[in-house]
C-alpha positions, 0 to 999 in steps of 0.5 A, spaced: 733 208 256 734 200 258 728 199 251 732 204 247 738 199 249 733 193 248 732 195 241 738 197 239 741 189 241 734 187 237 736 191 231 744 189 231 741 182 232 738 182 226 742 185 222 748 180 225 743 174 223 742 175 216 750 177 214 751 170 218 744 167 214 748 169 207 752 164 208 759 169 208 764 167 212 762 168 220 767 171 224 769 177 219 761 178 218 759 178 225 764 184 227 761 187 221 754 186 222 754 190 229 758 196 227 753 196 221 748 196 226 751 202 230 753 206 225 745 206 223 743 207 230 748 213 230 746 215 223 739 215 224 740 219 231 744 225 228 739 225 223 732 225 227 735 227 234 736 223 240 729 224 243 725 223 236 729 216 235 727 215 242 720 217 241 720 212 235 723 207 239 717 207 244 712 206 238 716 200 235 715 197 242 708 196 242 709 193 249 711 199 251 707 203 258 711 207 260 714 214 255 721 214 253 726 218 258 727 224 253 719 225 252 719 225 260 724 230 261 719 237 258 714 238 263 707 237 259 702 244 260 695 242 259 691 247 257 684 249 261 678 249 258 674 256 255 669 257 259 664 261 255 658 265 258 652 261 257 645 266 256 640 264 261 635 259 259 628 262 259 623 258 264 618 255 259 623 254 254 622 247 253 618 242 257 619 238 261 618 231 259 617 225 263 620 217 261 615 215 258 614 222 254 621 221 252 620 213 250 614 216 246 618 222 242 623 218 240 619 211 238 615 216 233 622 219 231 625 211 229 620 211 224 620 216 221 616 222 224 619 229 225 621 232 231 616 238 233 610 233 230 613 227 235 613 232 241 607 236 239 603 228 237 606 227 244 603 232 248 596 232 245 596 224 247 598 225 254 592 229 255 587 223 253 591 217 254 594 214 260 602 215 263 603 208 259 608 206 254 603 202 250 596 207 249 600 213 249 603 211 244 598 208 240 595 215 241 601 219 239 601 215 232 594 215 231 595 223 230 600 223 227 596 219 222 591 224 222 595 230 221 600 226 215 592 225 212 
């Protein structure tokens, strides 16, 4: 509610500083200015509510942390996941691949090489080349060629 005032004041302010900045007469304007500002304020919250002038507020104030008081008044319900059945997987419905498999799979996919061709290219490739990065996956590209040819 003290930011809803601090924007208000701010608003008046600014309002008063440009009639005065016109080069009007001071004192008349000035009075003028403020009641200017308060009919608008009391305008805009007939027109849009209370609790909405009091969300735009919150968002003009960018600094602001914590929500308006009016927004605090209404609990906040979340709502819960729907948790859906999941089928069982079956036990050899993927394979599992280890690190350096998986850096093989997705190097021959980075240039270009689909999916089941990496993984199939891989899988051959782990049978005749070591566990490491570098010859599995020179080996793994070497049939890719070959089966691309």
């Amino acid at each position: 509610m003290l930011r809803n005032l601090y924007s208000f004041a701010a608003g008046a302010a600014t309002i008063t500083a440009v009639i005065v900045g016109a080069a009007a007469r001071p004192a008349a304007f000035v009075g003028i200015g403020f009641a200017l500002a308060l009919a608008l304020v009391a305008i805009a919250g007939r027109l849009i509510g209370a609790r909405r002038l009091s969300l735009l507020f919150a968002k003009l104030d960018r600094n602001a942390q914590a929500t308006p008081a009016a927004a605090q008044s209404r609990p906040q319900t979340r709502r819960r996941p729907v948790e859906r059945p999941t089928a069982p997987a079956a036990p050899s419905a993927a394979p599992r691949w280890t690190e350096t498999e998986r850096e093989v799979i997705s190097a021959l996919m980075n240039l270009g090489t689909r999916k089941p061709t990496a993984t199939a290219a891989t899988a051959a490739a782990t049978k005749e080349a070591p566990q490491e990065f570098k010859p599995m996956f020179l080996a793994a590209l070497r049939l890719t060629r070959s089966t691309a040819a």
